[in-house]
GUPA-166068 format. One line per field, with one value per residue (C-alpha): residue in three letters; chain; x, y, z. Coordinates in nm, 4 decimals. Layout:
<nodes>
aa: (ala  ...)
ch: (A  ...)
X: (X  ...)
Y: (Y  ...)
Z: (Z  ...)
</nodes>
This chain:
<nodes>
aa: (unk  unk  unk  unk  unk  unk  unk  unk  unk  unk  unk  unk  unk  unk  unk  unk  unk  unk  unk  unk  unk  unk  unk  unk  unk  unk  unk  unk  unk  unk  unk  unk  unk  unk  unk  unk  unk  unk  unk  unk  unk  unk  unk  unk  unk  unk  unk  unk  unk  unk  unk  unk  unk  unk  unk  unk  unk  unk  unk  unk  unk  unk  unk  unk  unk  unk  unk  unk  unk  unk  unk  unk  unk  unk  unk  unk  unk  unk  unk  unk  unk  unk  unk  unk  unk  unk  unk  unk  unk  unk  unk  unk  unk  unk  unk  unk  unk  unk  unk  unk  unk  unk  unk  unk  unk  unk  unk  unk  unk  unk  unk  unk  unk  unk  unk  unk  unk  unk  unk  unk  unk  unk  unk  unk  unk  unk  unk  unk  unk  unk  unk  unk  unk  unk  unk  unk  unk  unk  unk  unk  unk  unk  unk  unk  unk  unk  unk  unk  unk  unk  unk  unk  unk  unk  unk  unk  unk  unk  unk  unk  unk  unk  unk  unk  unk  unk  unk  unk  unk  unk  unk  unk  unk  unk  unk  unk  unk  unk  unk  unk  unk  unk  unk  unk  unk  unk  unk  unk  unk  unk  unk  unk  unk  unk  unk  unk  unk  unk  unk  unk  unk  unk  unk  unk  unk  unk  unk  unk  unk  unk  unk  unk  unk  unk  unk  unk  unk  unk  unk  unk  unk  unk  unk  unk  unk  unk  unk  unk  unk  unk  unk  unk  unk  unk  unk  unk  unk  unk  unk  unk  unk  unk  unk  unk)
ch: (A  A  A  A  A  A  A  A  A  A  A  A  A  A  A  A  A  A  A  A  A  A  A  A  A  A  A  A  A  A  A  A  A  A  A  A  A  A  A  A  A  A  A  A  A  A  A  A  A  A  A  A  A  A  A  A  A  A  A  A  A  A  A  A  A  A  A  A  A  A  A  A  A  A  A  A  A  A  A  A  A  A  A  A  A  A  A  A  A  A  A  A  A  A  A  A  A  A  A  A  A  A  A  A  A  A  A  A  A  A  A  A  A  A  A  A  A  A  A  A  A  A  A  A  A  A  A  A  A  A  A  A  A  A  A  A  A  A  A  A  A  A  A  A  A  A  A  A  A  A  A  A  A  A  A  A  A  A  A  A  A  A  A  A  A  A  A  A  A  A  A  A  A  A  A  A  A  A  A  A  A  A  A  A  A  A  A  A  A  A  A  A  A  A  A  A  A  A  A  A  A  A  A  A  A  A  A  A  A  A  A  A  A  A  A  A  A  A  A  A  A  A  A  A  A  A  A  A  A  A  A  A  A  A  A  A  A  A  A  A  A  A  A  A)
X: (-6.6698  -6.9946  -7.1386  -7.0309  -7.1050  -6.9131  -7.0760  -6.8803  -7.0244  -6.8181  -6.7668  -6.9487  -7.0725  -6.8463  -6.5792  -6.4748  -6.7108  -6.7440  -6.3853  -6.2873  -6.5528  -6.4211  -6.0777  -6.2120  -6.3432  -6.0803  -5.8231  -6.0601  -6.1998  -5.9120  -5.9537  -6.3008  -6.6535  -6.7135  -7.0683  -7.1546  -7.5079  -7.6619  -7.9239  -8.0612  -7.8858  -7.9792  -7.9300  -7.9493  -8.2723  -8.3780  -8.1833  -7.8439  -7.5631  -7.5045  -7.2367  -7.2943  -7.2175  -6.8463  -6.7525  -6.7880  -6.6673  -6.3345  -6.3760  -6.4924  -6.8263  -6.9173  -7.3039  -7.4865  -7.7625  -7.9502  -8.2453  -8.3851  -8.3123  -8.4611  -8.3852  -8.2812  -7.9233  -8.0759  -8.0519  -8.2749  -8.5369  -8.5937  -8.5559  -8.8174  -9.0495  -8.9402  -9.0465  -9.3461  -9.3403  -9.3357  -8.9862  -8.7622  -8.9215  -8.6303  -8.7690  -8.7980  -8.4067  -8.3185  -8.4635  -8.3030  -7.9459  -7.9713  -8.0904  -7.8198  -7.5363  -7.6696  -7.5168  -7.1750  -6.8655  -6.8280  -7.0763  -6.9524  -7.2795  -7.2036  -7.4077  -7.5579  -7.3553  -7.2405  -7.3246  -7.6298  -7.7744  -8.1553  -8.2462  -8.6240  -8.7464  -8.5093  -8.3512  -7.9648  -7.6816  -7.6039  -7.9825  -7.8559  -7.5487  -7.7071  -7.9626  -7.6777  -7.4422  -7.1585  -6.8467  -6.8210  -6.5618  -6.5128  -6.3891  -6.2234  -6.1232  -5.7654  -5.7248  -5.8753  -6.2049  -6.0565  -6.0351  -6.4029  -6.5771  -6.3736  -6.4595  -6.8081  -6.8555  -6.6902  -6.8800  -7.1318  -7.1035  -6.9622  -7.3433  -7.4980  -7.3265  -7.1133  -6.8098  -6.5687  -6.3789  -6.1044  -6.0724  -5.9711  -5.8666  -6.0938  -5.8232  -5.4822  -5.2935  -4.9492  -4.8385  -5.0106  -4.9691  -4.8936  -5.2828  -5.3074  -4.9571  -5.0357  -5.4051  -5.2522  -5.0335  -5.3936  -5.6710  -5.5709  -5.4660  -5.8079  -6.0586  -5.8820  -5.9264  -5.6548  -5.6008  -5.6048  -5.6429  -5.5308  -5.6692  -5.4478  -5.6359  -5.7392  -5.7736  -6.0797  -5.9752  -5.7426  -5.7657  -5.9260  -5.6384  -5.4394  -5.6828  -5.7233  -5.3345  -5.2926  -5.5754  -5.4755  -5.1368  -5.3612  -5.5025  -5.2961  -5.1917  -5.3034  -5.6444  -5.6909  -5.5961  -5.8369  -6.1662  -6.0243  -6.0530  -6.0568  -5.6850  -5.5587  -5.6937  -5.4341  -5.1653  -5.2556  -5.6291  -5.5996  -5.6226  -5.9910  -6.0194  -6.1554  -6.5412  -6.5399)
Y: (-2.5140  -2.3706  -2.5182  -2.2938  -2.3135  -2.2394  -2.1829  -2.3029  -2.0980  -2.0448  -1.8220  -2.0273  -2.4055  -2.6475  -2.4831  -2.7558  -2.6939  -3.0471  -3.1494  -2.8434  -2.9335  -3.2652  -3.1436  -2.9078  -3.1898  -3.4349  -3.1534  -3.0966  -3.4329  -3.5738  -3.2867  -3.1954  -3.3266  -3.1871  -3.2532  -3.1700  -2.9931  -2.9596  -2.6970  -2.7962  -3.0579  -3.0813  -3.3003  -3.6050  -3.8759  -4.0342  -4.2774  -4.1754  -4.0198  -3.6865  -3.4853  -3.5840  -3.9043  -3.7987  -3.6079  -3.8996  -4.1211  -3.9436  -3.8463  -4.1634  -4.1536  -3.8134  -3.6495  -3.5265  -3.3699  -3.2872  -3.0642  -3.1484  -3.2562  -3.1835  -3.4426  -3.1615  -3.0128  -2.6529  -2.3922  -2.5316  -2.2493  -2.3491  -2.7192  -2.6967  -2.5126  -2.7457  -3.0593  -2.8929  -2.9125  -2.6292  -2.4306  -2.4924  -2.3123  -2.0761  -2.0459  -2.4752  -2.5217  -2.2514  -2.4295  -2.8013  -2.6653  -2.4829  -2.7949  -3.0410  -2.7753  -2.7457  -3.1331  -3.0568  -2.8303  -2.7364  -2.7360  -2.7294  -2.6008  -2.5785  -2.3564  -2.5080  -2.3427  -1.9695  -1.7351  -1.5643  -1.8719  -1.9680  -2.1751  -2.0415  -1.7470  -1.4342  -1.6676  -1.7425  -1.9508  -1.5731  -1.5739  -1.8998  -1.7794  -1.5202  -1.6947  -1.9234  -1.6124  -1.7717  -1.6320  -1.7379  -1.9500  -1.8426  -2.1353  -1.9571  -2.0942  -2.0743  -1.9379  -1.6377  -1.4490  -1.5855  -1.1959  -1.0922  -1.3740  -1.3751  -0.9938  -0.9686  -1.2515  -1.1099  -0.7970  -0.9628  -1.1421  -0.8111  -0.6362  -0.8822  -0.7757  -1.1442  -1.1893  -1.3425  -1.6384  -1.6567  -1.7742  -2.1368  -2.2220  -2.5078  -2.6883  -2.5969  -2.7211  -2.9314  -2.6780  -2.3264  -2.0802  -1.6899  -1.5829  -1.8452  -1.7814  -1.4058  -1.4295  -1.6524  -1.3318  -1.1104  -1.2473  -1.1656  -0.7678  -0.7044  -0.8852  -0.7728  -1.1485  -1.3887  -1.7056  -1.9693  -2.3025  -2.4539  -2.7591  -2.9898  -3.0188  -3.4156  -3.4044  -3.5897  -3.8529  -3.9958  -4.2905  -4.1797  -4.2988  -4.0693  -3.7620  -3.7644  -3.8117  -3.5065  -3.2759  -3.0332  -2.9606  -2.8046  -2.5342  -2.2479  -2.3892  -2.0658  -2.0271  -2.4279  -2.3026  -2.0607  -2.2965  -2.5120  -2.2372  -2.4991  -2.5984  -2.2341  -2.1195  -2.3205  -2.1794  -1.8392  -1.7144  -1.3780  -1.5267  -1.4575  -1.7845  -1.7623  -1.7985  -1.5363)
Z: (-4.4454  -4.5652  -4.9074  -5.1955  -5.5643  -5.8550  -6.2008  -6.5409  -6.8373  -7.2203  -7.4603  -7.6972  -7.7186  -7.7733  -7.5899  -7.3100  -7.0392  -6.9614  -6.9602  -6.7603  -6.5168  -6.5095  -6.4269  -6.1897  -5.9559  -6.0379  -5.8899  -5.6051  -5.5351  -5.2723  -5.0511  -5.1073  -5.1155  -5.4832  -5.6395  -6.0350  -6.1466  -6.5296  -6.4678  -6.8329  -7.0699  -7.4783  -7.6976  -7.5360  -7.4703  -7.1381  -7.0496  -7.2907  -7.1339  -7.0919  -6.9691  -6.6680  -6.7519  -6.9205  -6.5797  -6.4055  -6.6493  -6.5797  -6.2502  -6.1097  -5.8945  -5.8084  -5.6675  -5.9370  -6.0594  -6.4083  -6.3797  -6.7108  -7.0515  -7.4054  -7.7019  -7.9337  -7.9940  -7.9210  -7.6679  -7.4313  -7.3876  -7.8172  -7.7281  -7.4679  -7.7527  -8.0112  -7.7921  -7.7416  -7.3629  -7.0862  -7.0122  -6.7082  -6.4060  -6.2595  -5.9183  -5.8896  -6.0943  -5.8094  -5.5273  -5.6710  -5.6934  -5.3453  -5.1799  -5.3324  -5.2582  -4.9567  -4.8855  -5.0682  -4.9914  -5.3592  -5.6057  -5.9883  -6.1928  -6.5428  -6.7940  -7.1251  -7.4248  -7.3487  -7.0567  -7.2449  -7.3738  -7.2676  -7.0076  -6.9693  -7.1335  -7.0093  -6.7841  -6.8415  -6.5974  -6.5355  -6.3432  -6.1391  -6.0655  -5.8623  -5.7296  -5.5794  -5.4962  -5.6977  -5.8674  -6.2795  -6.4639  -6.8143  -7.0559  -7.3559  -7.7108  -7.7438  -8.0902  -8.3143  -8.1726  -7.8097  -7.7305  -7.8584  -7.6932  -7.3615  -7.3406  -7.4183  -7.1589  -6.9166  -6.9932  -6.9605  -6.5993  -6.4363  -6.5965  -6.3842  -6.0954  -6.1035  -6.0309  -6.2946  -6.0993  -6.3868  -6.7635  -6.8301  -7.1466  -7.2969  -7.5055  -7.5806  -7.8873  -7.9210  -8.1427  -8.0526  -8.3632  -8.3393  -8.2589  -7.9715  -7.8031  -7.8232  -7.6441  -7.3278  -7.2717  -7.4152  -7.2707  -6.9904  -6.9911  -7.2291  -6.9878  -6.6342  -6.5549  -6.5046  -6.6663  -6.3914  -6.6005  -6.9408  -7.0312  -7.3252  -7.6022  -7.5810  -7.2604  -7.2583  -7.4384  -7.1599  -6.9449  -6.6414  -6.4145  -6.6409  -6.5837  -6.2117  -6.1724  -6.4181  -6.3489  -6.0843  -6.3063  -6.5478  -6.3129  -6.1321  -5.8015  -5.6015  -5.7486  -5.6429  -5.2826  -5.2805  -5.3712  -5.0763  -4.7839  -4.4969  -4.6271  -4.6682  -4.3133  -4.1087  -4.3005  -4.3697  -4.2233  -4.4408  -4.7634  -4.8600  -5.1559  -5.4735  -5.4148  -5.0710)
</nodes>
């Protein structure tokens, strides 16, 4: 199987990126040699954890790699200013992600808040997502303004000539209300894009034996097929998978 990538972008920040990444390579991790990249990660010192750090923490060991870090809670082309040192350089973050994909069969590479957010002046995960010829995950609130964001993302991915690899939603309650039942059926019809994951709101906050057993059960089975194409080729060699 050639290497392949996979970008993770939101709707918005705090949105479940990281857990859905997480569950993403736990669901994919027997069968596949699945390695993690943060392009840029805020908010966090050297040395300190970063999200990084709570994939694998519920994953267990996995390849990874950070590209840089700023130690303010701010998109990171305004942390970079606000630290006072130079901006990611696109070509370089390009070149780092190529080479470790290069040595994985899937590459997860998730975005730092939403898809339009700054990584480098006019530079988005949008920008690396091309530059690595990958499809786009969408993590989606569950509840009100699930429908505006979700759309004006996906917008937003198919202007850049992406393709949207499905919607995942970040966190789903124990007791979904009227809005949130109505936008699983909604999201959808309005963004032409199906929803292929749904994470349980907490999900993070289990054991990690508990998350790698449960994991895959969170995803559509189908769409999981289709990220491993190796699998799906003895059994059916006209199914084109996910990332083709």
């Amino acid at each position: 199987m050639s290497a392949r990538s996979l970008v993770v972008t939101g709707t918005s920040t705090d949105i479940g990126k990281t857990i859905v990444t997480a569950a993403l390579a736990a669901a994919l991790a027997p069968r596949l040699d699945v390695a993690v990249c943060k392009p840029a990660q805020t908010g966090v010192l050297d040395g300190e954890p970063g999200d990084l750090a709570t994939v694998t923490a519920l994953t267990g060991p996995l390849p990874t790699l950070e590209c840089i870090r700023y130690p303010d809670p701010l998109a990171p082309e305004t942390a970079a200013r606000v630290a006072g040192v130079a901006p990611a350089d696109p070509h370089e973050m390009h070149s780092r992600i190529a080479a470790f994909a290069g040595r994985h069969d899937l590459t997860l590479v998730e975005g730092a808040g939403g898809a339009l957010v700054r990584l480098a002046p006019d530079h988005t995960i949008l920008d690396v997502a091309a530059a690595l010829s990958a499809a786009v995950l969408v993590v989606v609130q569950a509840g009100l303004g699930a429908l505006n964001h979700a759309e004006l993302t996906v917008a937003a991915i198919r202007a850049a000539g992406l393709r949207p690899a499905g919607l995942v939603i970040g966190a789903w309650p124990e007791q979904p209300d009227l809005a949130t039942r109505c936008n699983r059926d909604d999201l959808p019809r309005l963004t032409g894009v199906p929803v292929v994951g749904v994470i349980p709101d907490g999900a993070g906050r289990l054991s990690a034996g508990r998350f790698r057993l449960d994991a895959a059960s969170w995803f559509d089975p189908d769409w999981l097929i289709g990220l491993r194409p190796n699998d799906f080729e003895t059994s059916n060699s006209t199914h084109q998978g996910v990332l083709a």
